[in-house]
N, C-alpha and C positions, 0 to 999 in steps of 0.2 A: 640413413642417419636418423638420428634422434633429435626430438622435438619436445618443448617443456611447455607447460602452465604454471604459472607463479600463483603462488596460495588462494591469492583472492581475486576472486571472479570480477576479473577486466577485461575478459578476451573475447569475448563471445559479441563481436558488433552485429553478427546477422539478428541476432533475437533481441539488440539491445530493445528497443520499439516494444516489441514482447514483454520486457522484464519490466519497462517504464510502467505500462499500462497494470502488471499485477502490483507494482506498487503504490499507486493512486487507488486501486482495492485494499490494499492497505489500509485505507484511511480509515476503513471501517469495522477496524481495532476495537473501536468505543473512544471516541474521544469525546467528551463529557461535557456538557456544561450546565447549567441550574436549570432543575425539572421543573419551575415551574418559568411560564412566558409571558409577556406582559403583550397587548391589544399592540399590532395585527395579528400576532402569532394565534389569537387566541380569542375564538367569538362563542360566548357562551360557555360549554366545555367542553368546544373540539377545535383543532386546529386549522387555523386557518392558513397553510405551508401550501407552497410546490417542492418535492425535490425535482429538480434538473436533471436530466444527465442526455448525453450528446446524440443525435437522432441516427450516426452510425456506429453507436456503442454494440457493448458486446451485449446480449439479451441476460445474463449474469447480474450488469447494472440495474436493469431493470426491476429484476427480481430485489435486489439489495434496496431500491429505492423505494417499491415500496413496502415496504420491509422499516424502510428507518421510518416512513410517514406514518406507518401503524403505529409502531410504538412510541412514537413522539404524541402523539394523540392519546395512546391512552394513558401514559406520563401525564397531560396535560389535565387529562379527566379526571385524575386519582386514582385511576382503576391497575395501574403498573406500578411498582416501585422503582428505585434507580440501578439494581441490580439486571445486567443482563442477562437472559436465558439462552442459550443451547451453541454450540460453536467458540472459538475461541475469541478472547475479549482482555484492554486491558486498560486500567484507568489513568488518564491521563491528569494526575492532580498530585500532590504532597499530601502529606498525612495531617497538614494542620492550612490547607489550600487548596482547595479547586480549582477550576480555569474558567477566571473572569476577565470580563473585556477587558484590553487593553495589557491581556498579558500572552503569551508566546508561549507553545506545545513544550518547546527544550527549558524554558524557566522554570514551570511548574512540573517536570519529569525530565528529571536531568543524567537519568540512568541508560546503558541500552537496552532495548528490549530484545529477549531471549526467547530460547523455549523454556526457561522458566514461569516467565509467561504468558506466551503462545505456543502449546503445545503440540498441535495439530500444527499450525502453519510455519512453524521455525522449527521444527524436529530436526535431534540431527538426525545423520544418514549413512547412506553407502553408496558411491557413484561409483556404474560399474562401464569401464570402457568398452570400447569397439572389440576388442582384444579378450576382452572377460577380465582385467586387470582391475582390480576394486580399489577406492579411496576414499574414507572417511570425511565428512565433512560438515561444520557447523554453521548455522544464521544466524544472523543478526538484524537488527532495524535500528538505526540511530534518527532521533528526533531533528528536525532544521526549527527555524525560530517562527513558521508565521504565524501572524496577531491575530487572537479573537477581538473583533470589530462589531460595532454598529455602524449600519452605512447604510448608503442609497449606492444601485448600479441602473442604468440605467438596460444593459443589455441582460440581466438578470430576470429583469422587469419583462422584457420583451420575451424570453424565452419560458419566462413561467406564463404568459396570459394575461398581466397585471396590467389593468388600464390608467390607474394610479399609480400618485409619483409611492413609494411601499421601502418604509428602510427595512433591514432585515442585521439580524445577527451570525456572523458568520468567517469564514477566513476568505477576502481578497487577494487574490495569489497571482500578482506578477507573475508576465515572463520570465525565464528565469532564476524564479523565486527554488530555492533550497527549503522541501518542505520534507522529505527524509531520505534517508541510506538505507539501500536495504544490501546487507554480504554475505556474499557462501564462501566462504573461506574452505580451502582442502585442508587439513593436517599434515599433508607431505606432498609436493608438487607432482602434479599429473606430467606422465610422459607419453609420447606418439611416436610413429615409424612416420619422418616427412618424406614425402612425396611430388615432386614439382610444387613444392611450397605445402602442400594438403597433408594436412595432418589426419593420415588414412585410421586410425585407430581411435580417434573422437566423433570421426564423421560414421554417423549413421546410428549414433547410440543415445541412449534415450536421458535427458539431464533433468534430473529433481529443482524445483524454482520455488518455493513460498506454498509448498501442501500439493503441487500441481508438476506435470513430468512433460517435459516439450525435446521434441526429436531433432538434432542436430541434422543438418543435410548437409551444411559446406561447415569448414573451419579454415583459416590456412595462417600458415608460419609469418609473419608479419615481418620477421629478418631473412625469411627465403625471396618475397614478393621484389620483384625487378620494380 
């Protein structure tokens, strides 16, 4: 028998975890805020930041973070301008607005972001099944609302090294929290030969995600499963 996919990418729970994590990489789109920092951020004219990121992250993070700390530093120095270089990137602000405290990612960018502009990371494509059966398919990224913030965390504190109480400028992100969508939509619905529920013609083939390709090993029909 036969077995379908509906346009947009819902189906896939084994890599859900997977897909989560490349879209919290996402965040480093460029989302904007004023080049220049006001004291802690900023002692003499270099920065005084940690970026964070999780001690079993993927070494990728790593690289990305420091990455954001160099060039927040030389932003801070003068020696950068607010234009990004190399990789794809896209401004999170209005054309008579940037994003200032107290305002929200989808207020001030109320569009979704494409490969128009992310061209590397939302390209469309060609997903080619287990079968050799090909299907066209486009990305998208839709913005959720959270706040740029001035705050104090105190677990923030703890994992950057801060021995002082240290507000910082930044997005606090509940559990929870809706901070974006990211969809691959097919153009025409993917179909499989099911198999005790296994959708033999998806399993074992290779799926395009956000610029990155991750290998299907299980799938199964979710109205075959007992």
């Amino acid at each position: 028998m036969k077995g379908g996919l509906n346009r947009e990418m819902k189906f896939f729970r084994k890599i859900s975890a997977v897909a989560a994590s490349a879209l919290m990489l996402g965040l480093t789109m460029g989302t904007a805020a004023a080049a220049n920092y006001p004291a802690p951020f900023v002692v003499g004219n270099s920065a005084d930041v940690a970026i964070v990121y999780g001690s079993t992250a993927n070494y990728l993070d790593g690289v990305q973070a420091n990455d954001i700390k160099d060039k927040l530093e030389a932003s801070m120095s003068g020696t950068a301008g607010g234009t990004p270089t190399g990789g794809d990137s896209v401004l999170i602000a209005k054309s008579s607005d940037n994003l200032n405290i107290n305002e929200t990612l989808s207020g001030v960018y109320t569009g979704t972001v494409t490969d128009d502009n992310l061209k590397t990371l939302l390209a469309d494509g060609v997903y080619i099944a287990g079968d050799n059966d090909e299907f066209d398919y486009e990305q998208k990224i839709t913005l959720g609302s959270p706040e740029l913030r001035h705050f104090r965390d105190s677990d923030y504190e703890s994992l950057a090294g801060l021995t002082e109480r240290t507000p910082v400028i930044g997005f606090k992100i509940a559990s929870n929290t809706y901070v974006l969508n990211y969809t691959l939509e097919f153009l025409e619905d993917v179909t499989s030969d099911v198999t005790s529920s296994r959708m033999e013609d998806i399993e074992g083939s290779d799926l395009p995600l956000m610029g990155r390709t991750y290998y299907v090993s299980e799938l199964q029909n979710g109205s075959e499963k007992s």
